[in-house]
Structures are given as structure tokens and as C-alpha cells.
C-alpha positions as CSV (number, residue, x, y, z in Angstrom):
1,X,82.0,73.2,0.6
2,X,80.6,76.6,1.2
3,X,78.4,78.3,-1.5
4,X,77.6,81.6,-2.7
5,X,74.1,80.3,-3.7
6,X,72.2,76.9,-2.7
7,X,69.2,75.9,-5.0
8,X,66.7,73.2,-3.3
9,X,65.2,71.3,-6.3
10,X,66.7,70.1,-9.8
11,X,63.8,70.4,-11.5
12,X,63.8,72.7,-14.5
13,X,63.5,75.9,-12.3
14,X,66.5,74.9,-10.1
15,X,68.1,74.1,-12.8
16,X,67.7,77.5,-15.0
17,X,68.6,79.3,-11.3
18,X,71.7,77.0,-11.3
19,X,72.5,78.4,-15.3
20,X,71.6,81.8,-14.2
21,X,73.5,82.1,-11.5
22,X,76.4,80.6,-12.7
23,X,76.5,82.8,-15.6
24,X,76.9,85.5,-13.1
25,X,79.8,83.8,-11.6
26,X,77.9,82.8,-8.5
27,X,78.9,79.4,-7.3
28,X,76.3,77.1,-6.7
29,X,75.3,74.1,-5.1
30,X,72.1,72.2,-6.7
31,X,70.3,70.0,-3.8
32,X,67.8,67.3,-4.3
33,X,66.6,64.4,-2.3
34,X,66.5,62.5,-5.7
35,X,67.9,63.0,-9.2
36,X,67.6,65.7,-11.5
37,X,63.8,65.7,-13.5
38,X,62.8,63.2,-11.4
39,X,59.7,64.9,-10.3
40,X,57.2,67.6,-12.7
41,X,59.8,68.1,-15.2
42,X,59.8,64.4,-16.5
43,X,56.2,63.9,-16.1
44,X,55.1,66.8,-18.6
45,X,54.5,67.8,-22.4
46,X,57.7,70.8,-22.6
47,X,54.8,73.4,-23.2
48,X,56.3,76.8,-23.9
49,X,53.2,78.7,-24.6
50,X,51.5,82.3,-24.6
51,X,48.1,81.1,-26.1
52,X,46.8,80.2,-22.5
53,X,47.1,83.1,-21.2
54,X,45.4,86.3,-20.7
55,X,47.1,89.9,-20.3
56,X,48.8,90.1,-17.2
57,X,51.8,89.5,-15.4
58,X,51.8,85.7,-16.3
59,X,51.8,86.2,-20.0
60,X,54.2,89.0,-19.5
61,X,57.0,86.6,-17.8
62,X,55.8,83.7,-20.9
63,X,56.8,86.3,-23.7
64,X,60.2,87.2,-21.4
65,X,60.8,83.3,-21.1
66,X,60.0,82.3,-24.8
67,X,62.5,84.9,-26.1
68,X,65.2,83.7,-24.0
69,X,64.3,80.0,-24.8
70,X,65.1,81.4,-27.9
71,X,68.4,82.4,-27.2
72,X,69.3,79.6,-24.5
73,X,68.5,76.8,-26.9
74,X,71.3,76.7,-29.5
75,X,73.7,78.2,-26.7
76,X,73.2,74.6,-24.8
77,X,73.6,73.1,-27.7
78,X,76.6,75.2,-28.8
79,X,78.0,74.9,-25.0
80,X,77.5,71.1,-24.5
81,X,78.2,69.8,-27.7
82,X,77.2,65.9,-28.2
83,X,77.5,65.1,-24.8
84,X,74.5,66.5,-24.2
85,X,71.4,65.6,-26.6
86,X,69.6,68.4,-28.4
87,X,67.1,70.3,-26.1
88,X,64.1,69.6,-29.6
89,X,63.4,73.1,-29.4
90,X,60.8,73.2,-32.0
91,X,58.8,76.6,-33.0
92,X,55.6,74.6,-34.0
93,X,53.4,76.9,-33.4
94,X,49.9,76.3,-31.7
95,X,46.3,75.8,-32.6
96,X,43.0,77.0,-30.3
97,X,39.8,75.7,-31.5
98,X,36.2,75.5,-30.4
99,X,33.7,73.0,-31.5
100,X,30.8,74.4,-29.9
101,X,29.0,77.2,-31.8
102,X,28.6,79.3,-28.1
103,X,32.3,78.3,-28.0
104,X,33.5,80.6,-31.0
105,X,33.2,84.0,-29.7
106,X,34.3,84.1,-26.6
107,X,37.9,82.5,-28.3
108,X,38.0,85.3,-30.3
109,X,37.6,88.1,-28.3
110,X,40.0,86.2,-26.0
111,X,43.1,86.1,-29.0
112,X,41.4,90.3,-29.5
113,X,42.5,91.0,-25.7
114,X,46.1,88.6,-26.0
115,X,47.0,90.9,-29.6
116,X,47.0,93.9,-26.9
117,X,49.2,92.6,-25.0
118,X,51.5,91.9,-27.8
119,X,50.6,88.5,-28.5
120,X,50.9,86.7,-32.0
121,X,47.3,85.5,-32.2
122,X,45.4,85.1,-36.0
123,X,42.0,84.7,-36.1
124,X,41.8,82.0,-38.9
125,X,38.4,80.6,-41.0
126,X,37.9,77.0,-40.9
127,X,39.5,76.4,-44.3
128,X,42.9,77.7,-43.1
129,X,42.6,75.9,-40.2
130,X,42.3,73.0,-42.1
131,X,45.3,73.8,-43.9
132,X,46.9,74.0,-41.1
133,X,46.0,70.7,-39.3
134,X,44.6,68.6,-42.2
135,X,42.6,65.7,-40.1
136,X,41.1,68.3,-37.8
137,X,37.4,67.8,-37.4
138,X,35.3,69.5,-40.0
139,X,33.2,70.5,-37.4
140,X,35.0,73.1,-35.7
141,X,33.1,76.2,-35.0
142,X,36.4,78.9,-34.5
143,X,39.9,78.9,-34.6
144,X,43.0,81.0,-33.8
145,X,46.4,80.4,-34.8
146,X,49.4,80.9,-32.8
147,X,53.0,80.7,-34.6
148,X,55.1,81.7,-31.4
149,X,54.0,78.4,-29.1
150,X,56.9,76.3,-28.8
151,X,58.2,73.1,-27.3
152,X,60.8,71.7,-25.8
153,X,61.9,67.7,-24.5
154,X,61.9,69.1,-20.9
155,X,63.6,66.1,-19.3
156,X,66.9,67.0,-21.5
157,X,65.9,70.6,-21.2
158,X,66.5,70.5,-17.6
159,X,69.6,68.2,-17.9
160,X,70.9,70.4,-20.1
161,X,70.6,73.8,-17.9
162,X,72.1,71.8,-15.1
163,X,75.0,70.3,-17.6
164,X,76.0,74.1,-18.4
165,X,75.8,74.9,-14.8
166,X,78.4,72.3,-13.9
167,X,80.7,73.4,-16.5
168,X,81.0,76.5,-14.9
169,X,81.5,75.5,-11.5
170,X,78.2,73.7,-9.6
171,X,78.2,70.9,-7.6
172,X,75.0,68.7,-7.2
173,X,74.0,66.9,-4.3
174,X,71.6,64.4,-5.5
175,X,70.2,61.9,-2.7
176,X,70.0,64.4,-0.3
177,X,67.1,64.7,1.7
178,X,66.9,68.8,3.3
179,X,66.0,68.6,7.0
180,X,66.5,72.2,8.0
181,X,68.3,75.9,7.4
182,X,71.0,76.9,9.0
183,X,70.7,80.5,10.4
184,X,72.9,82.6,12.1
185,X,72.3,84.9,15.3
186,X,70.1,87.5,13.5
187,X,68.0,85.3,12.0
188,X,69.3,85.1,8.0
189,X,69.6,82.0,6.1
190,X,73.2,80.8,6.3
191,X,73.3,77.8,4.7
192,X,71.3,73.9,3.8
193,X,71.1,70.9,6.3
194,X,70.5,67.1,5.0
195,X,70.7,64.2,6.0
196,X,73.8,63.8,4.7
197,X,75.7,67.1,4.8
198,X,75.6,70.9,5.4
199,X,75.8,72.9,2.8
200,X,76.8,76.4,4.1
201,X,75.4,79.3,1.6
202,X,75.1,83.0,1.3
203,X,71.3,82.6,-0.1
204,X,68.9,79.6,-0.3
205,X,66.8,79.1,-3.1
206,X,63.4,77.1,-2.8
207,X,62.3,75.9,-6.2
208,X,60.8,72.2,-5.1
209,X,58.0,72.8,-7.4
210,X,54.8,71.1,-6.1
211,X,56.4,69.9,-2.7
212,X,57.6,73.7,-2.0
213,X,54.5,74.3,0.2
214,X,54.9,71.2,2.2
215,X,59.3,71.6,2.6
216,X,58.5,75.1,3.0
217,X,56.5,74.6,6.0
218,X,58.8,72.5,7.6
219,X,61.7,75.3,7.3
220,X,59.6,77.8,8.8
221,X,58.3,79.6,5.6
222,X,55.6,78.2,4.6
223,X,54.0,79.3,1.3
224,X,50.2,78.0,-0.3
225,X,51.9,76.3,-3.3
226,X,50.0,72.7,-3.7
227,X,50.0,69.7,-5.5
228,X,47.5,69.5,-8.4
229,X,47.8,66.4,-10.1
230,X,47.7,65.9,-14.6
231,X,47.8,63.3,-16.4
232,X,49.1,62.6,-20.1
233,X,48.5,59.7,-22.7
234,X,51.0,58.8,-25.1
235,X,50.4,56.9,-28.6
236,X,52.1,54.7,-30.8
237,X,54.6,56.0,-33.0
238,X,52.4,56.7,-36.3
239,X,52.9,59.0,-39.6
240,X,53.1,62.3,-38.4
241,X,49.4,63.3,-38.4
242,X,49.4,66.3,-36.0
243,X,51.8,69.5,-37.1
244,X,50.8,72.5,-34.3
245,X,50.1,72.2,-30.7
246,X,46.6,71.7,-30.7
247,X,43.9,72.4,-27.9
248,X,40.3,73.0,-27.3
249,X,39.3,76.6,-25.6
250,X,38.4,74.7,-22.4
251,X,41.9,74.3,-21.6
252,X,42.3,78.3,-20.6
253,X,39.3,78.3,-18.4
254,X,40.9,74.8,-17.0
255,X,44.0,76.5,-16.0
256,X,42.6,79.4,-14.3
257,X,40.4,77.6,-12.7
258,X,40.8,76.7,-8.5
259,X,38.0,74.1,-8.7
260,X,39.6,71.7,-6.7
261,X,37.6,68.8,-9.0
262,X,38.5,67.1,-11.8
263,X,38.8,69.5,-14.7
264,X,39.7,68.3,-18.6
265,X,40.3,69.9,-21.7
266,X,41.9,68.4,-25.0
267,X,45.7,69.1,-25.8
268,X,47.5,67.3,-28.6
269,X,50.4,67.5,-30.4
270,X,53.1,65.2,-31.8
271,X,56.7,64.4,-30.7
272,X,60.0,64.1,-32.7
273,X,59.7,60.6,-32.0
274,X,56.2,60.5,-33.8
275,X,54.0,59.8,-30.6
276,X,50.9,61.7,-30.0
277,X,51.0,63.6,-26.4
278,X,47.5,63.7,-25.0
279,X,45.8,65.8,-22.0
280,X,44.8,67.1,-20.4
281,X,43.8,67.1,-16.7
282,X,43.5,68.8,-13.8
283,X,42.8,67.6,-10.1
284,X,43.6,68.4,-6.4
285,X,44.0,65.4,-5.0
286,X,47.1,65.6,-2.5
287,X,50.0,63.4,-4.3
288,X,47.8,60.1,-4.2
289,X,49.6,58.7,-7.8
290,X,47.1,56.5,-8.7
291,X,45.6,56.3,-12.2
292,X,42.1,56.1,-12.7
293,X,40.5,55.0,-16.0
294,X,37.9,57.3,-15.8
295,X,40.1,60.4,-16.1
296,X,42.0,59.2,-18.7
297,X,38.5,58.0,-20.6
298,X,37.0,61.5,-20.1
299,X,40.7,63.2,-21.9
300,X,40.6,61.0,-25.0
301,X,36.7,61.3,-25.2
302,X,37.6,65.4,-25.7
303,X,40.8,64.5,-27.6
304,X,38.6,62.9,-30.3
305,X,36.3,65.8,-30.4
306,X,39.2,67.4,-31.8
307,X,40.8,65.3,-34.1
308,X,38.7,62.0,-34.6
309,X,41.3,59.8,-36.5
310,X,42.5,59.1,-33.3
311,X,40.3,56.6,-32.3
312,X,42.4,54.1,-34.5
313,X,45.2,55.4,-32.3
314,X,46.9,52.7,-30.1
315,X,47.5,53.7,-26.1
316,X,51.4,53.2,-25.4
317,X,51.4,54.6,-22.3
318,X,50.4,56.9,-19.6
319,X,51.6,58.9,-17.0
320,X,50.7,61.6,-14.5
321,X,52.1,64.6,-12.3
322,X,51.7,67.2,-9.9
323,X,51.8,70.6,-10.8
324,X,53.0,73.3,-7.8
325,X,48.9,75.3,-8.0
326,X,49.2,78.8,-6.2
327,X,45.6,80.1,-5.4
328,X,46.0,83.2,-7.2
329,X,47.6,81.4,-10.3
330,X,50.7,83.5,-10.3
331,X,54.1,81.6,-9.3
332,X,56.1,82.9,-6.3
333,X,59.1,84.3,-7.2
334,X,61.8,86.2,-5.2
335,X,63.2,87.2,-2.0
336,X,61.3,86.3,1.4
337,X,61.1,89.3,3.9
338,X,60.4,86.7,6.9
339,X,63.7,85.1,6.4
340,X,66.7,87.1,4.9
341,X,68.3,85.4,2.5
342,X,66.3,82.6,1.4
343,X,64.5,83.2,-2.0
344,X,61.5,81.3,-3.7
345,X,61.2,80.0,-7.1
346,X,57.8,77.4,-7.2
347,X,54.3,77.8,-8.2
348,X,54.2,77.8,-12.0
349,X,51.5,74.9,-11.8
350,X,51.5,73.4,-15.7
351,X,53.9,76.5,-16.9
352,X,57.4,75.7,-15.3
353,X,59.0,74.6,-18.3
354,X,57.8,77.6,-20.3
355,X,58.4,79.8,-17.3
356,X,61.7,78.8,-15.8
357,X,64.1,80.4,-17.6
358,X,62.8,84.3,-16.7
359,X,62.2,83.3,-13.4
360,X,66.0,82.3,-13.0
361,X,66.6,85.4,-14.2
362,X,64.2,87.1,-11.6
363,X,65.7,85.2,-9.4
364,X,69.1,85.9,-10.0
365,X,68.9,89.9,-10.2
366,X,67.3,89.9,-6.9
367,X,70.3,87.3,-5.5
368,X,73.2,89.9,-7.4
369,X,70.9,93.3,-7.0
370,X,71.5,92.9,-10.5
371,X,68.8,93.7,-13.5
372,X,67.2,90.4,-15.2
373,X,68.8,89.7,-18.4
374,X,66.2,89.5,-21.2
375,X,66.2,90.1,-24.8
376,X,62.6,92.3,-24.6
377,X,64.0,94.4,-21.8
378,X,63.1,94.5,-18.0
379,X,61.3,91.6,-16.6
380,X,58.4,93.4,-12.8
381,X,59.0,91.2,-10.1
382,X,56.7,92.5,-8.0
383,X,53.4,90.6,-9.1
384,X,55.0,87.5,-8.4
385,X,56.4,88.7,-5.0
386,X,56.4,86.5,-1.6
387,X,54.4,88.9,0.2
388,X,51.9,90.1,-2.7
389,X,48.5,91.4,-0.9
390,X,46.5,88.7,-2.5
391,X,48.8,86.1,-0.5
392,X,49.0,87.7,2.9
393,X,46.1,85.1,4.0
394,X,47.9,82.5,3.3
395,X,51.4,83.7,4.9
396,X,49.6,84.6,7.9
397,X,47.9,81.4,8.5
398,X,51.0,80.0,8.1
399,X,52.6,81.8,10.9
């Protein structure tokens, strides 16, 4: 069946392309050579955050995404009813400390530059952080309080934006492994190949998250987006202990960072089913999946730092995944001048599910020649572009 649009990847930013286009009465085809959330968006916390990050163009497209999570979250649940379960949209709100006395001023004039660029960021003395997070360690040195972080269960998250894209209209072809693009005589993209079926389309959409670089090469438009491996622990279900999201200010300088080494940082917060998510880390090693004891040692060695009562805390489980890491830590998003009509979506590294739904929305106005749709008015594509100057390395070594 011939499509207006084909998205490559049902991860949560081919999914929120699938809503977005839909909702422009695109139809849609949603192609992946497993299942939807089988990759990133099942092996992740559901961050949607603006306290790790700095003025610029990626906390610009955070605050654009957070206010239409806003919106998109009782929608889904108005749209899908029971069938689908609740996306857990919670508004917890998030907690940066230091524990480090040459830690505490450098996280404040941070939170000083993010309350320029419109950012919700309180300063806070110890007492109220207390207040706040009552079994934090006594010992922390600075802390700033940030009420807009949220959260969302990104495995139904995803299901859900892809449930709402089927109702009006997509098809999914799940178990299909893409071996190629069909282009016509002048060289645009007319459509998917797979080892199953081909999928003619009008536009192509590449959101395969960390295996966009690799798939990308392979359909002759290769961009640097690269595996970059994190791993999560996960309690036992205990009294809820841990209210905010909750991280050490290592984490910013962790993300930012192109250190191709191991990198940690504390993160913790709680789930609706009382577990305790902790991270986090951060480590280019290809997609080799094996865990190793140290890395996990080294998280909940920081993770105590933080909040010591969790060394009575028993270890459930523990998983890891790769995050799609750009070199200039901005995702790529939009239309690719090399090959008319195919359009890139990847690169968010540990920000997709925070991230997704603007960049459907970038995605889609670019697709229509439409404007992006967001409650705090236009969304610039152009930091995020293909061809960006501080990528042109990159594309040209890959010609």
C-alpha cells in the first residue's frame, strides 16, 4: 500500500512523527525490523527534563516538547480510553544537588544562566531541600529546585503515540528488516524496501535512534549519530522514600561530555510502582550489551552519596541501552538536501523521550511546509539541521 509518509523506527520519535503526521491527515506507514519500544525507548527512565540543560537550542526544543507533553498526555488518554494504559505523566518536579563544597557555585550560576532562558530553576538552602527530599544527605553543599521536570512510563508512552496513530489511519510493519530506498529517475526518495515488502512513499523518515548512523550509511546518507551505551538499576518496591527527580551536578557535565570513556553521575527517582530508578552512565562502546559489575558499582557508589538510606536497598534488576550520541550534542532533525525527500529524526542521545514530541512536530511542518504546532509558539529548525556547519565533517567523510 502506497504512503504519503514512511517512518523507519517505532521508537518514541517514530512514533510521535507517526501522531504528528497523522494528525495532519498524512497517511503513514510505521517500519521496524522488530516491535515497537523494543530498542532505547524501553531501556530508559521517561526523563522529560530542562534542568540538564544549558541555554541554547536543545533546551529551547525541551521547553517546546514539555509543554506539548503537557497537552498530548490527557489527549492519549482521552483518545484511547482503557485500551490503552495511562502514559504516568507525572509533574514531579526535579532536584540538582552538589555534595562537594567546589561543587556549589558553579550549580548556581548554572540554574542563574537556565532562569535567562526562561527556565523554572530555585536556588533553595539546605533546609528546604530537605523539605523537599527528607532522607537526602545532610551533607549537601547546594541545591536547586526544578518544579517543571517531568516523567513519563516511555514504553506505554510510545505505544500510546503509535495506538493514536493507528486510529487515524497508520499501518505498521513490524518484523521488517529495511534493505534499501527506492528512488526514482531524479534521484528523490520514492518509497522503503524490506525484506519483506516495498513500501512506496512520498517522504521517508529516518528516526532509528542509535542504529540511524549505521542504517543511514547503508542507504547512502550517512549521518555521525552513534551508539553510546547507559545503564539503569532498579530496586525493590519500598515505601515511597524518593519524591523529585533527583541528581548530582556531574550529571550535566556527563551529558555534554564526548569523552568516549566511561562517564557516571547519580540520578534517582521513584516509579508509580514504588521502585527506585538508578543511573547513571555513560560509555562509547559500539553496541557490545554486556554488563559489567564495575559500572554498575561505580553508579550506586555516587547514588549513595546522594541519598545514603539506600544502601539497605535491595538490587531487583538491571538493565542497559544505547543512546543515538551526535558529536555536537544536538539531534538531527529535518529534511536532507543530498536526498530529496527523505527526512531525519535521530540523535537525541539520553533526551528522546523528553524531545520527541517537538521534533515530530519539526518534522512534520517540514514534511507539510506547514508551521510546527506548539503551545509557546514557533519551534527554529535550523540548529538541528542535516547540513548544520558544525556537521559538514562528518557528511563529507561520509560521501
Amino acid at each position: 500500500m502506497a504512503v504519503d509518509v514512511a517512518v523507519i523506527g517505532a521508537g518514541v520519535v517514530g512514533a510521535a512523527c507517526a501522531h504528528a503526521l497523522t494528525a495532519r491527515g498524512l497517511r503513514v506507514a510505521v517500519i521496524d525490523r522488530s516491535s515497537a519500544a523494543s530498542g532505547t525507548s524501553s531501556h530508559c527512565e521517561g526523563n522529560l527534563l530542562v534542568s540538564d540543560k544549558g541555554p541554547g537550542p536543545e533546551l529551547d526544543l525541551a521547553r517546546h516538547s514539555l509543554a506539548l507533553w503537557r497537552q498530548l498526555a490527557p489527549q492519549l488518554a482521552d483518545d484511547l480510553g482503557p485500551a490503552v494504559p495511562p502514559v504516568e505523566f507525572e509533574p514531579k518536579g526535579g532536584l540538582v544537588v552538589t555534595i562537594t563544597a567546589e561543587g556549589a557555585q558553579p550549580l548556581i550560576d548554572f540554574a542563574a544562566q537556565q532562569r535567562v532562558a526562561g527556565v523554572d530553576a530555585r536556588v533553595v538552602s539546605l533546609a528546604q531541600a530537605r523539605e523537599l527530599e527528607p532522607w537526602l544527605n545532610p551533607d549537601i553543599t547546594a541545591a536547586v529546585y526544578y518544579p517543571e521536570d517531568c516523567q513519563v512510563q516511555p514504553t506505554i508512552a510510545t505505544e500510546a503515540l503509535l495506538a493514536a496513530a493507528r486510529r487515524r489511519g497508520a499501518v505498521s510493519y513490524f518484523h521488517h528488516e529495511v534493505t534499501g530506498l527506492i528512488t526514482g529517475k531524479d534521484g528523490r526518495v520514492t518509497g522503503v524496501r524490506t525484506d519483506r515488502a516495498d513500501i512506496p512513499a512520498a517522504s521517508v523518515v529516518l528516526a532509528a535512534g542509535p542504529w540511524t548512523g549505521e542504517l543511514a550509511t547503508r542507504l547512502g546518507a550517512g549521518v555521525p549519530v552513534w551508539p553510546r551505551r547507559g545503564n539503569v538499576l532498579v530496586t525493590t518496591r519500598m515505601p515511597h522514600s524518593v519524591f523529585h527527580k533527583v541528581y548530582d551536578g556531574d550529571y550535566f557535565g556527563a551529558t555534554q561530555s564526548s569523552d568516549a570513556a566511561l562517564q557516571t553521575a547519580a540520578v534517582i527517582e521513584s516509579t508509580q510502582a514504588g521502585t527506585v530508578l538508578i543511573g547513571s552512565s555513560r560509555e562509547q562502546v559500539g553496541f557490545d550489551n554486556s554488563m559489567r559489575v564495575e559500572v554498575y558499582a561505580e553508579m550506586a557508589k555516587k547514588a549513595l552519596r546522594v541519598f545514603p538510606f539506600l544502601a539497605d536497598a535491595g538490587i531487583m534488576r538491571a538493565y542497559g541501552g544505547f543512546r543515538p550520541f551526535v558529536p555536537d550534542h544536538l539531534p538531527i532533525i529535518g529534511p536532507d538536501a543530498r536526498m530529496p525527500g527523505l527526512y531525519h529524526a535521530s540523535g537525541h542521545e539520553g533526551a528522546g523521550i523528553g524531545l520527541s514530541v517537538a521534533t515530530a512536530e519539526l518534522v512534520a511542518a517540514a514534511i507539510t511546509a506547514d508551521s510546527p504546532r506548539s503551545p509557546l509558539g514557533p519551534i527554529d529548525p535550523a540548529p538541528f539541521a542535516v547540513q548544520r556547519p558544525s556537521l559538514q565533517a562528518y557528511l563529507e567523510e561520509a560521501a
